[in-house]
PDB file of N, CA, C and O in Angstrom:
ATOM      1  N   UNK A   1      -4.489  12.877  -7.693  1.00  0.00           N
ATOM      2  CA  UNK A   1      -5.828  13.231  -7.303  1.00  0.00           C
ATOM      3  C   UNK A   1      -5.866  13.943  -5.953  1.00  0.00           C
ATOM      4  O   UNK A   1      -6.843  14.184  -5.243  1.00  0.00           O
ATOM      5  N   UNK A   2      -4.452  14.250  -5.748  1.00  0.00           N
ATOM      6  CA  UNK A   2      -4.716  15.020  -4.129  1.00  0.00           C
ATOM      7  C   UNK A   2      -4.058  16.107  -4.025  1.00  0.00           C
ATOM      8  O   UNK A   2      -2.925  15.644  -4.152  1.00  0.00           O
ATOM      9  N   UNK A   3      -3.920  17.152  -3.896  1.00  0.00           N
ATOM     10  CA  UNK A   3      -2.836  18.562  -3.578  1.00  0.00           C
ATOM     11  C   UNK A   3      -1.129  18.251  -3.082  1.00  0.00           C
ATOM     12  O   UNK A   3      -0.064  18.761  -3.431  1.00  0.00           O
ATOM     13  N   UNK A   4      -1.449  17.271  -2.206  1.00  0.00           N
ATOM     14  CA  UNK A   4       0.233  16.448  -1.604  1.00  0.00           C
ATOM     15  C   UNK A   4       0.367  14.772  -2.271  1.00  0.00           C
ATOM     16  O   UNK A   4       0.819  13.838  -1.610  1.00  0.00           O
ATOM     17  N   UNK A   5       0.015  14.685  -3.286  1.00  0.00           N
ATOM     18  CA  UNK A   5       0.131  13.211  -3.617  1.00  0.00           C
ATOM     19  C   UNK A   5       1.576  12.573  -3.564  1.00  0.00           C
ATOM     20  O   UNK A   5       2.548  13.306  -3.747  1.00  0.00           O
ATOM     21  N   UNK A   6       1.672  11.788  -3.420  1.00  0.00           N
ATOM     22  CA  UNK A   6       3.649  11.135  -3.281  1.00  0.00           C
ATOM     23  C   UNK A   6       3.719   9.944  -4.137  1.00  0.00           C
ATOM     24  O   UNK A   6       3.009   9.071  -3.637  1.00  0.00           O
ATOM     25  N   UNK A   7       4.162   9.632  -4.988  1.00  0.00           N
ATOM     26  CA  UNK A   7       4.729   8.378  -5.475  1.00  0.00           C
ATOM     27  C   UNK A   7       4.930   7.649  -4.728  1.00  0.00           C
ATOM     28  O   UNK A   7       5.548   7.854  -3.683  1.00  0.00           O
ATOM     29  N   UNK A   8       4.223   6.134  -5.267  1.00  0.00           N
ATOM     30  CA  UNK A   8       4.226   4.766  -4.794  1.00  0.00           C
ATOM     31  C   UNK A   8       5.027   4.785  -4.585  1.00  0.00           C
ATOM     32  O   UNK A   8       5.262   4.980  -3.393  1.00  0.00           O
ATOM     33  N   UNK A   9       6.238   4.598  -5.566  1.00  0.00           N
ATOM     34  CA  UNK A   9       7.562   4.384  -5.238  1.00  0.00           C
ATOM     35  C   UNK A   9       8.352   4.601  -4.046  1.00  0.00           C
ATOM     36  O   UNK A   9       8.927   3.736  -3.387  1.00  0.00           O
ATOM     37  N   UNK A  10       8.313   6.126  -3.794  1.00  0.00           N
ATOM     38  CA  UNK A  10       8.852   6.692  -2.940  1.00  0.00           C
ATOM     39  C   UNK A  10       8.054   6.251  -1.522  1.00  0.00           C
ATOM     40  O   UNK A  10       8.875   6.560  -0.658  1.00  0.00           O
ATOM     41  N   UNK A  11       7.019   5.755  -0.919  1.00  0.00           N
ATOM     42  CA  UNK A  11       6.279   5.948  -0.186  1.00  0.00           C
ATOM     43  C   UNK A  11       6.957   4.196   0.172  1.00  0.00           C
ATOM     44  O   UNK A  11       6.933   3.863   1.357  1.00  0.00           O
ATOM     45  N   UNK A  12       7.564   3.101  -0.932  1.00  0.00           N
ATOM     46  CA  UNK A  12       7.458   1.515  -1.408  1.00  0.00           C
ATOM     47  C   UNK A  12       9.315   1.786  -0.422  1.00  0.00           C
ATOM     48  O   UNK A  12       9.780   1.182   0.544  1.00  0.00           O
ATOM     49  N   UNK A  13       9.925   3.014  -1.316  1.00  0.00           N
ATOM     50  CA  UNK A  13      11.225   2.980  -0.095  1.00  0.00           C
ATOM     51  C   UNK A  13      11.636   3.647   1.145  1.00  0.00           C
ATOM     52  O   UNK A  13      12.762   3.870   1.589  1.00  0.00           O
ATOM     53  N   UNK A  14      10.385   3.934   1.637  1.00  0.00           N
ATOM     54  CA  UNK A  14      10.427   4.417   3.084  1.00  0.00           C
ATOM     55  C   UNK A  14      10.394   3.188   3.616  1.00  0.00           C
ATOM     56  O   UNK A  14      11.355   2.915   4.336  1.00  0.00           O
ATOM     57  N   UNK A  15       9.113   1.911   3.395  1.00  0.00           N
ATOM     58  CA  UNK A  15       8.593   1.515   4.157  1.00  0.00           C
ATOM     59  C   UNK A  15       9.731   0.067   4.541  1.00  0.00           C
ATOM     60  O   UNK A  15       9.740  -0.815   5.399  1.00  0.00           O
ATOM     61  N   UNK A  16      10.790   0.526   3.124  1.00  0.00           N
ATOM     62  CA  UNK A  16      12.058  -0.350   3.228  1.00  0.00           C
ATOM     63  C   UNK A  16      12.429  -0.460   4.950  1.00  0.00           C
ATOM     64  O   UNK A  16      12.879  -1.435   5.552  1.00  0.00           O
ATOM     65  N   UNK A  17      12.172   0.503   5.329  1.00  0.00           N
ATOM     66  CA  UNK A  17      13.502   1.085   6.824  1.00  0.00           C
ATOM     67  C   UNK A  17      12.512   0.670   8.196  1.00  0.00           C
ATOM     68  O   UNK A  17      12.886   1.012   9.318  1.00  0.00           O
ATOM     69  N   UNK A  18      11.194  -0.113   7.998  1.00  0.00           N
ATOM     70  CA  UNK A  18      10.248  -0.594   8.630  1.00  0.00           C
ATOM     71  C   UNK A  18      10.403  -1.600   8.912  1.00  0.00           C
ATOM     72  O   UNK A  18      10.810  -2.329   8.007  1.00  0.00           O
ATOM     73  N   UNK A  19      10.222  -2.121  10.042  1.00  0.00           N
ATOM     74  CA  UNK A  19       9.932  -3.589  10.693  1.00  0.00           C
ATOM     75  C   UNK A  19       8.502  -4.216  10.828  1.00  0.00           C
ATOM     76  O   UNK A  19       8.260  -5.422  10.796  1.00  0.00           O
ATOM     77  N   UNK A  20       7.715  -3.340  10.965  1.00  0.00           N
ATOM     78  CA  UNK A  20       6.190  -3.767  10.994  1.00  0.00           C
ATOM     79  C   UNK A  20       5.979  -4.444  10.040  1.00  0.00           C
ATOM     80  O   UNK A  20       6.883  -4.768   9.270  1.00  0.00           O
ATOM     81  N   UNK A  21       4.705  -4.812   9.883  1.00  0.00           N
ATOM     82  CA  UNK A  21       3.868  -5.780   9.086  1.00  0.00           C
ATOM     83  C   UNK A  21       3.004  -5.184   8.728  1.00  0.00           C
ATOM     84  O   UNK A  21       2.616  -5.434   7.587  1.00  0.00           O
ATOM     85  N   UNK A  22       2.290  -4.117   9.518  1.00  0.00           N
ATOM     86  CA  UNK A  22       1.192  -3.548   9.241  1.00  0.00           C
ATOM     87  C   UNK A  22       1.491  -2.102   9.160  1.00  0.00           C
ATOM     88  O   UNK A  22       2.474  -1.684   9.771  1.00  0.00           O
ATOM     89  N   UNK A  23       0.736  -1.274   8.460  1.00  0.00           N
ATOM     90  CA  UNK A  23       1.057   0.077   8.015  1.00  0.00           C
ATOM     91  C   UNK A  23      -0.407   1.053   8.236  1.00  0.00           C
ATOM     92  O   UNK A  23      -1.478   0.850   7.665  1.00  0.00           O
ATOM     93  N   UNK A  24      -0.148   1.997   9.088  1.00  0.00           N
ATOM     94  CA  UNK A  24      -1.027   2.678   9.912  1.00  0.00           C
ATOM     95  C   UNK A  24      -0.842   4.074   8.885  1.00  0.00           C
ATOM     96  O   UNK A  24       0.277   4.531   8.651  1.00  0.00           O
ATOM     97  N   UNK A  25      -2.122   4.682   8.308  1.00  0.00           N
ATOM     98  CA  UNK A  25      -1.784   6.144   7.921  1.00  0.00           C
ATOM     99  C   UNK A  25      -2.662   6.673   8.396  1.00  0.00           C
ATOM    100  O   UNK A  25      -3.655   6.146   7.895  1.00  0.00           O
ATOM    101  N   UNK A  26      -3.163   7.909   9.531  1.00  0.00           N
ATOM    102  CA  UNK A  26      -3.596   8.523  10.000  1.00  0.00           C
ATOM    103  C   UNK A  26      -4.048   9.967   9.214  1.00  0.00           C
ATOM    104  O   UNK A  26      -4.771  10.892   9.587  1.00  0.00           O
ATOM    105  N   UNK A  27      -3.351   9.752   8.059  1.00  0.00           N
ATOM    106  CA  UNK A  27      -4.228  10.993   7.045  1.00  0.00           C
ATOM    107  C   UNK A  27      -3.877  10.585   5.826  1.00  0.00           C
ATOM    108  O   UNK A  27      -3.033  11.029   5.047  1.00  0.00           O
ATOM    109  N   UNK A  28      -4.752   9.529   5.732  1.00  0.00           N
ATOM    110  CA  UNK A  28      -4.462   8.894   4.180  1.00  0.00           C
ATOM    111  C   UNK A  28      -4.604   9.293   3.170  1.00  0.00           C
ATOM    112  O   UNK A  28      -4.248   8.548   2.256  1.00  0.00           O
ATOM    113  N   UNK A  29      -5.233  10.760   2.775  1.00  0.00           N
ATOM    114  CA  UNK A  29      -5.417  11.269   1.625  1.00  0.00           C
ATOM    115  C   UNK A  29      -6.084  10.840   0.653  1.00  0.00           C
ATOM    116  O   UNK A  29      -7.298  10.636   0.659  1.00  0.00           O
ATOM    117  N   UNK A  30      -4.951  10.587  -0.711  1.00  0.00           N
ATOM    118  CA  UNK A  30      -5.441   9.359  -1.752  1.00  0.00           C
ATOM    119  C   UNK A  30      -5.535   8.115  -2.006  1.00  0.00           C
ATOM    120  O   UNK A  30      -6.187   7.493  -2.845  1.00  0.00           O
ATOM    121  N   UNK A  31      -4.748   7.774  -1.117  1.00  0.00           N
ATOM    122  CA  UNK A  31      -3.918   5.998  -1.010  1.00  0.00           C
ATOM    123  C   UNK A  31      -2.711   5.600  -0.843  1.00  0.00           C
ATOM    124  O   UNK A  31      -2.429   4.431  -0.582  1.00  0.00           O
ATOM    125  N   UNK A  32      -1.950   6.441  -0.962  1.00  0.00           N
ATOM    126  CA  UNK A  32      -0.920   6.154  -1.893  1.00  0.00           C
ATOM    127  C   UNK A  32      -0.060   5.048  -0.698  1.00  0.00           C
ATOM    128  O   UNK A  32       0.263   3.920  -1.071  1.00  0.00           O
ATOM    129  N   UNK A  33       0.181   5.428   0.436  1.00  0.00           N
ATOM    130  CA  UNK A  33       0.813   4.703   1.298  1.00  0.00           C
ATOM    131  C   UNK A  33       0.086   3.420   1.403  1.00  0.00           C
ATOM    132  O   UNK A  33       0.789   2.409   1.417  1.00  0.00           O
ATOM    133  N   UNK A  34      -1.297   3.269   1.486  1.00  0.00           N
ATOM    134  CA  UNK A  34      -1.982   2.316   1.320  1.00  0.00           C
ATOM    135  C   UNK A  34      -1.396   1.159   0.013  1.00  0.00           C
ATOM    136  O   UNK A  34      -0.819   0.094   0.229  1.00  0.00           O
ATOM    137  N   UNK A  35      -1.637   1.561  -0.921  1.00  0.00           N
ATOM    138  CA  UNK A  35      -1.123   1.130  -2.005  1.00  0.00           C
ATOM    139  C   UNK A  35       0.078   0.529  -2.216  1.00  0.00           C
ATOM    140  O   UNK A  35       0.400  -0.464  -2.869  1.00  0.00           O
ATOM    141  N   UNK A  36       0.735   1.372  -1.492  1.00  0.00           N
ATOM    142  CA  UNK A  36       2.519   1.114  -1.069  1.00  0.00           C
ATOM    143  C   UNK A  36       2.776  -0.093  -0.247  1.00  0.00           C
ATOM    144  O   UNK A  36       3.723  -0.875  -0.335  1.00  0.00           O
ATOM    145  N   UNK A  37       1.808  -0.108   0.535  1.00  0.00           N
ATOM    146  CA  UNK A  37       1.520  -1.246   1.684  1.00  0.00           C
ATOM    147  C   UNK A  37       1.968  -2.489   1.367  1.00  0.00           C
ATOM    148  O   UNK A  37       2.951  -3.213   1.523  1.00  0.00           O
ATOM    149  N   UNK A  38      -0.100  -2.458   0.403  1.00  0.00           N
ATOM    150  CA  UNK A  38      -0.449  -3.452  -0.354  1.00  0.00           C
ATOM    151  C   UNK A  38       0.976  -4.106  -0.902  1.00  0.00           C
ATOM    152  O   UNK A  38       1.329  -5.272  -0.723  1.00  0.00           O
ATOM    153  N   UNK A  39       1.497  -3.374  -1.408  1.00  0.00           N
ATOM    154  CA  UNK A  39       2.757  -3.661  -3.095  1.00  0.00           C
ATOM    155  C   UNK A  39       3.596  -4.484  -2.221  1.00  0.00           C
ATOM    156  O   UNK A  39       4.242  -5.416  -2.699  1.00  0.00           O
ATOM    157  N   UNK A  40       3.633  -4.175  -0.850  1.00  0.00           N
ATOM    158  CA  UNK A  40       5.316  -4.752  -0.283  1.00  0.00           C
ATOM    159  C   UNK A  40       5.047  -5.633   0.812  1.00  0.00           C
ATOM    160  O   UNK A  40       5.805  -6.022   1.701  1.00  0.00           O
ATOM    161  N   UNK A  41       3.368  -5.979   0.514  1.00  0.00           N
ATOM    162  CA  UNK A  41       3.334  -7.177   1.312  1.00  0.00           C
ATOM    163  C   UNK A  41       2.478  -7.063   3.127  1.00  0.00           C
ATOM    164  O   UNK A  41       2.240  -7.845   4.048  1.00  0.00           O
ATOM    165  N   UNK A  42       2.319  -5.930   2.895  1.00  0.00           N
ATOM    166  CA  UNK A  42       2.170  -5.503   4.173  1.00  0.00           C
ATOM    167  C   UNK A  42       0.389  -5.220   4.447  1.00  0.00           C
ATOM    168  O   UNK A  42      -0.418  -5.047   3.533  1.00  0.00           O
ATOM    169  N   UNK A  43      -0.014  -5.231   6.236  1.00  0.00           N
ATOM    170  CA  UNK A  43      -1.646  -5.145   6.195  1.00  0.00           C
ATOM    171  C   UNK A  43      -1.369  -3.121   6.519  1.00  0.00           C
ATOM    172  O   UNK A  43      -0.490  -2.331   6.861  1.00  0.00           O
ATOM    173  N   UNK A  44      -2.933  -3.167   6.077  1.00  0.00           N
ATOM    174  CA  UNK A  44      -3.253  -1.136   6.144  1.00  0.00           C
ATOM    175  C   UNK A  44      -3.768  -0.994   6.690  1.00  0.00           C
ATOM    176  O   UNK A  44      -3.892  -2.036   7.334  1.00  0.00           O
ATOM    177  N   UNK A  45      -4.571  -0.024   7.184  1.00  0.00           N
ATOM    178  CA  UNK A  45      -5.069   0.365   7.969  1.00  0.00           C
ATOM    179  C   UNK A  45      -5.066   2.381   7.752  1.00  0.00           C
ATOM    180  O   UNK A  45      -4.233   3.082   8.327  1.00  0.00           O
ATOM    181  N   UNK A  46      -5.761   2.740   7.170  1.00  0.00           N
ATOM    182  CA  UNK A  46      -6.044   4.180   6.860  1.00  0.00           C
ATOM    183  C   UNK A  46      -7.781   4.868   7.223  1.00  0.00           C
ATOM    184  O   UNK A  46      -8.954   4.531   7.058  1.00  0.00           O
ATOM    185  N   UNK A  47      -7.149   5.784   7.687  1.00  0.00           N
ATOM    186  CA  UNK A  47      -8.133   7.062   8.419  1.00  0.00           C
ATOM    187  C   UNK A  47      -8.286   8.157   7.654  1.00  0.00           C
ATOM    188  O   UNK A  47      -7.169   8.651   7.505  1.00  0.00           O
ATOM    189  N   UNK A  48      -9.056   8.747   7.129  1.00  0.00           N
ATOM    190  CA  UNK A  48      -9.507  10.161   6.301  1.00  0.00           C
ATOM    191  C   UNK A  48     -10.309  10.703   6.338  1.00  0.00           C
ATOM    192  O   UNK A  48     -11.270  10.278   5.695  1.00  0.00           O
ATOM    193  N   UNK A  49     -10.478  12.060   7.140  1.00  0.00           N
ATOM    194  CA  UNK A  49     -11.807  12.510   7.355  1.00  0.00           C
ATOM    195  C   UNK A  49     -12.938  13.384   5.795  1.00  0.00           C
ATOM    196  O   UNK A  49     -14.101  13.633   5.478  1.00  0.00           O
ATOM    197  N   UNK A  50     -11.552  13.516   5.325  1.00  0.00           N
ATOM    198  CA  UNK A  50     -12.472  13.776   4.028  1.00  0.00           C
ATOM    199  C   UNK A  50     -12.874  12.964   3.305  1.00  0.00           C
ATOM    200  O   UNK A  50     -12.118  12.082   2.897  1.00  0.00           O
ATOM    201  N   UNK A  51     -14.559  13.041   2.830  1.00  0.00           N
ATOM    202  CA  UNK A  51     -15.028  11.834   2.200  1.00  0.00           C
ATOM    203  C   UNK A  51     -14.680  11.774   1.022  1.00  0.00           C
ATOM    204  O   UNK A  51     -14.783  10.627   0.587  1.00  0.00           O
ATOM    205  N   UNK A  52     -14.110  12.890  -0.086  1.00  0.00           N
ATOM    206  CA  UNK A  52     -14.299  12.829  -1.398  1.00  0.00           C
ATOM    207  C   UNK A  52     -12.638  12.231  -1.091  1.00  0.00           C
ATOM    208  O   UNK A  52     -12.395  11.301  -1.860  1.00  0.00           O
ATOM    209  N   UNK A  53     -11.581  12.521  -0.248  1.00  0.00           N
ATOM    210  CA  UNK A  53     -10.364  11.909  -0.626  1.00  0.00           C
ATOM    211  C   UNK A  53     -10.641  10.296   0.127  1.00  0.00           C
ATOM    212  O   UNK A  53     -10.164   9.327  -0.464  1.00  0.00           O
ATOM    213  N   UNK A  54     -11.266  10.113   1.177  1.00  0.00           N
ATOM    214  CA  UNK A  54     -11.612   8.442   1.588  1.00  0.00           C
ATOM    215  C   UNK A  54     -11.874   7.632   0.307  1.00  0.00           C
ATOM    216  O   UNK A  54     -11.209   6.607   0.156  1.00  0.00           O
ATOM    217  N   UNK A  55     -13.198   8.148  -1.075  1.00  0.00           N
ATOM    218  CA  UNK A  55     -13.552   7.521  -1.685  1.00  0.00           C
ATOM    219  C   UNK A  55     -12.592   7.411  -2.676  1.00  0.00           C
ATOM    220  O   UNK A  55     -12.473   6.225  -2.987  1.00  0.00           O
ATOM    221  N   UNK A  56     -11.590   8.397  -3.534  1.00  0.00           N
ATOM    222  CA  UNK A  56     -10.788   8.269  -4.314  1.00  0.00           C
ATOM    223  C   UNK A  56      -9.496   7.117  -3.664  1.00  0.00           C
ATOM    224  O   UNK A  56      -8.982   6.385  -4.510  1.00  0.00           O
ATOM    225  N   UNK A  57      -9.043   6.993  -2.308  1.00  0.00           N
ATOM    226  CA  UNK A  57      -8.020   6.099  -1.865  1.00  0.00           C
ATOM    227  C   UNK A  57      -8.703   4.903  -1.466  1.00  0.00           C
ATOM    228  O   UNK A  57      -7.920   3.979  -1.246  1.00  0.00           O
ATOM    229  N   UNK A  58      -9.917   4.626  -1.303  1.00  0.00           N
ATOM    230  CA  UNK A  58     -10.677   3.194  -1.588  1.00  0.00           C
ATOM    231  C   UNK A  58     -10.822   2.583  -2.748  1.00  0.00           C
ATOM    232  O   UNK A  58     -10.924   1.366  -2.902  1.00  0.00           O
ATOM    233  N   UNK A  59     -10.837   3.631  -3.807  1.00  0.00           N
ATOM    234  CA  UNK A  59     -11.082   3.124  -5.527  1.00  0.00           C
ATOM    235  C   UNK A  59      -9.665   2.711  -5.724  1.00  0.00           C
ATOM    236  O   UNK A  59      -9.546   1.603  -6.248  1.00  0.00           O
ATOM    237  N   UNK A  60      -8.157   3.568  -5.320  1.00  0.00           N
ATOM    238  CA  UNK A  60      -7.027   3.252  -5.623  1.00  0.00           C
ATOM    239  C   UNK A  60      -6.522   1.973  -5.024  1.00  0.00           C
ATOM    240  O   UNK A  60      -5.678   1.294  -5.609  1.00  0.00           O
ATOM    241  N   UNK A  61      -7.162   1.551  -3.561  1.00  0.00           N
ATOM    242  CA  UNK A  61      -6.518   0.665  -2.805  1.00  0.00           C
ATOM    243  C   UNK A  61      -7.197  -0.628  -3.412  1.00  0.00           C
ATOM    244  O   UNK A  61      -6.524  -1.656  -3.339  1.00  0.00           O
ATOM    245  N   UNK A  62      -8.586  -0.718  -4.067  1.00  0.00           N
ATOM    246  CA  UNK A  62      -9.038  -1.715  -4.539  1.00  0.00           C
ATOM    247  C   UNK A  62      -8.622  -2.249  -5.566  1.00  0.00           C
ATOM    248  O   UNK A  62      -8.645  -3.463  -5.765  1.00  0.00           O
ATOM    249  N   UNK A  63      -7.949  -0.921  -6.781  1.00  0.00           N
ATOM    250  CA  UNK A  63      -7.528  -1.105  -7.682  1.00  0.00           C
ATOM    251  C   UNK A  63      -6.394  -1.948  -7.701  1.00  0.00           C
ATOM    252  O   UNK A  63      -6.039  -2.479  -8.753  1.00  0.00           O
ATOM    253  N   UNK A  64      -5.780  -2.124  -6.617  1.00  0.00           N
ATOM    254  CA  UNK A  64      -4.341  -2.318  -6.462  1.00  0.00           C
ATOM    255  C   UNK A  64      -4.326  -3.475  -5.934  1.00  0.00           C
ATOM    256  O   UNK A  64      -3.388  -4.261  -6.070  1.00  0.00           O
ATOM    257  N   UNK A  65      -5.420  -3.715  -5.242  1.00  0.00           N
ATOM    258  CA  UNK A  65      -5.633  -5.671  -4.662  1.00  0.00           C
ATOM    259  C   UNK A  65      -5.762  -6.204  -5.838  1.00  0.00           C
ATOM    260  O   UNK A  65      -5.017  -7.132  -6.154  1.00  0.00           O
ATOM    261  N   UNK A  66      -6.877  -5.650  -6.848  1.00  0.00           N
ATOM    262  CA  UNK A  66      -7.405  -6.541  -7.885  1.00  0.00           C
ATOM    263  C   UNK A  66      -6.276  -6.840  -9.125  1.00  0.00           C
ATOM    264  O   UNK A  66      -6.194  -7.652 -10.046  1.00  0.00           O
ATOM    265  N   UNK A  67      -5.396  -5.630  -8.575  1.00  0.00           N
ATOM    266  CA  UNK A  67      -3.951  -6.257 -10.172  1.00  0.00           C
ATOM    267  C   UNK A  67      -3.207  -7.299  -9.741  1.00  0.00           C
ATOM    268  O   UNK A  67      -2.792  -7.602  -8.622  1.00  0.00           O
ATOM    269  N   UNK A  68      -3.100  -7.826 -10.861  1.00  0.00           N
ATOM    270  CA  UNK A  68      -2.420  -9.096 -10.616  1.00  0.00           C
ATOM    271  C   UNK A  68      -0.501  -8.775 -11.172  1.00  0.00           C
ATOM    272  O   UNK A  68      -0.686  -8.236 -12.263  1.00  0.00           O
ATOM    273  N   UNK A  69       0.313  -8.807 -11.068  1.00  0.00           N
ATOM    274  CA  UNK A  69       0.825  -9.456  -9.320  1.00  0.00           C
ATOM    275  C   UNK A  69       0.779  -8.708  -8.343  1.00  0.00           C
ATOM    276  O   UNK A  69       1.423  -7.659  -8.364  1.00  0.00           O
ATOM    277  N   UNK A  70       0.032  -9.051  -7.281  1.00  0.00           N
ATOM    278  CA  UNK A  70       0.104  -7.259  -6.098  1.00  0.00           C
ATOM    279  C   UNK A  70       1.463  -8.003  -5.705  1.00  0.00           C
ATOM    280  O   UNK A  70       2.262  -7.067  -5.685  1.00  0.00           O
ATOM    281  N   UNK A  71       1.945  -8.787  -5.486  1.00  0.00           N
ATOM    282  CA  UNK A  71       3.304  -8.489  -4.406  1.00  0.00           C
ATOM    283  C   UNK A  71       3.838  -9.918  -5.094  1.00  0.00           C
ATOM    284  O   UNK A  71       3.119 -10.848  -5.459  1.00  0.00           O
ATOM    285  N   UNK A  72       5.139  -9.848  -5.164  1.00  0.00           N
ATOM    286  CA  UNK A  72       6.180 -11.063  -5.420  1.00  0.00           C
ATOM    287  C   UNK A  72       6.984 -11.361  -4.001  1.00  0.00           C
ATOM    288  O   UNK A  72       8.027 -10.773  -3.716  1.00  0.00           O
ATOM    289  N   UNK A  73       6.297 -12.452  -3.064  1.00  0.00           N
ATOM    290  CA  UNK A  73       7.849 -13.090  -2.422  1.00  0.00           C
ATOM    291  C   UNK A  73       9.325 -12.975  -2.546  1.00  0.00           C
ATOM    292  O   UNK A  73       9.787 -13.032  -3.685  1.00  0.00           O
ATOM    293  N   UNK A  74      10.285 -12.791  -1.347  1.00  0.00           N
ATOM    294  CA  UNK A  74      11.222 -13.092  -2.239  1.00  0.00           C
ATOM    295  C   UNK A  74      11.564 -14.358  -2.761  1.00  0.00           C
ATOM    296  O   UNK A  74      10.720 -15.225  -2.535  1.00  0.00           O
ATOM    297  N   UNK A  75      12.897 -14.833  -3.607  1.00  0.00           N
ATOM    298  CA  UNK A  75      12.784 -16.089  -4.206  1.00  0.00           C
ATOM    299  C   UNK A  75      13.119 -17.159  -3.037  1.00  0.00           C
ATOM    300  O   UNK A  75      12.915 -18.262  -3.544  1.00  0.00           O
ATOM    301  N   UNK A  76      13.541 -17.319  -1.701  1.00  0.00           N
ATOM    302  CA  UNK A  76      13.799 -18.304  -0.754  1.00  0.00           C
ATOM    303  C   UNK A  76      12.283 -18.373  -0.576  1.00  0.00           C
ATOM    304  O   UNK A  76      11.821 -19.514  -0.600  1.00  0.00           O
ATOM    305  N   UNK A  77      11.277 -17.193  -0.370  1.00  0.00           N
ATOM    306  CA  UNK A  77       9.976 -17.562  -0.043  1.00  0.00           C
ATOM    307  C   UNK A  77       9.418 -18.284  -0.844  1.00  0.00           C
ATOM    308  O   UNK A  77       8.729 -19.217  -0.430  1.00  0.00           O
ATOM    309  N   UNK A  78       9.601 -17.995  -2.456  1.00  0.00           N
ATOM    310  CA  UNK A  78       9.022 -18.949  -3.353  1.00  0.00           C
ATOM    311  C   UNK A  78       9.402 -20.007  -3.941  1.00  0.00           C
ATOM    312  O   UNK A  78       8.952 -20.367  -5.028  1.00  0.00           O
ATOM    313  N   UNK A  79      10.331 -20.658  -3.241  1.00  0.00           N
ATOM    314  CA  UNK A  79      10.899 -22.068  -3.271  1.00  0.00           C
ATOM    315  C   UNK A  79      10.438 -22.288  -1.903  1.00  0.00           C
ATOM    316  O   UNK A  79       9.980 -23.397  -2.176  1.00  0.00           O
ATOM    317  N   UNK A  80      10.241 -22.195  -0.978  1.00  0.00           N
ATOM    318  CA  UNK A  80       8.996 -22.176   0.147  1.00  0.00           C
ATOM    319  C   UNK A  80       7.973 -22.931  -0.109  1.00  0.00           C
ATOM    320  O   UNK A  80       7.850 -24.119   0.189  1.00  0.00           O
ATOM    321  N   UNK A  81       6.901 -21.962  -0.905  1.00  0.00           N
ATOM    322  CA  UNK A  81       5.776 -21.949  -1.461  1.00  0.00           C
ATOM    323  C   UNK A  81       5.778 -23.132  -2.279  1.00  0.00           C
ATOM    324  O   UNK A  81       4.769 -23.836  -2.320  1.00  0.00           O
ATOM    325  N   UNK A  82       6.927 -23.454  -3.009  1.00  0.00           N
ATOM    326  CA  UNK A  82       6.731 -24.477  -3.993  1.00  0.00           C
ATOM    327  C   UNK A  82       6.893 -25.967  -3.637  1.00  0.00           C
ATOM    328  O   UNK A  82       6.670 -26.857  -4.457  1.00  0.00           O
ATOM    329  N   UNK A  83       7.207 -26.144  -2.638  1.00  0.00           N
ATOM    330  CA  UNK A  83       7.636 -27.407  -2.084  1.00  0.00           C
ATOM    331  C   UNK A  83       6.679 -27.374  -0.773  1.00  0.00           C
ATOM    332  O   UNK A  83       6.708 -28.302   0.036  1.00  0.00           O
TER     333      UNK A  83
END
């Protein structure tokens, strides 16, 4: 939905090489880094001055809270969780 759109994916193994927690996009476009965020556990934080691409990467980023599983622990975390 955008002229430069990038795969989740690709956007899911950048954020591999990151230490943060939180993920800042300063020209968020469609979502996609947003989305990417979401997937790997991480908080967002996106800026877009265009409204028609703000509203299409708000519909994507919502879309992506509301699926179920947004993010899997790893498994030491979810023997964590379970006890």
């Amino acid at each position: 939905e955008h002229p430069t759109q990038k795969p989740v994916s690709l956007m899911q193994w950048c954020m591999k090489w990151l230490k943060g927690q939180t993920i800042i996009d300063p020209y968020m476009g469609s979502g996609t880094t947003g989305v990417a965020a979401l997937r790997s556990g991480r908080k967002f934080i996106g800026i877009e001055i265009n409204e028609h691409y703000f509203s299409v990467a708000c519909r994507r980023i919502e879309a992506a809270v509301n699926a179920e599983p947004l993010w899997t622990p790893p498994v030491e975390r979810q023997e964590q969780l379970l006890t």
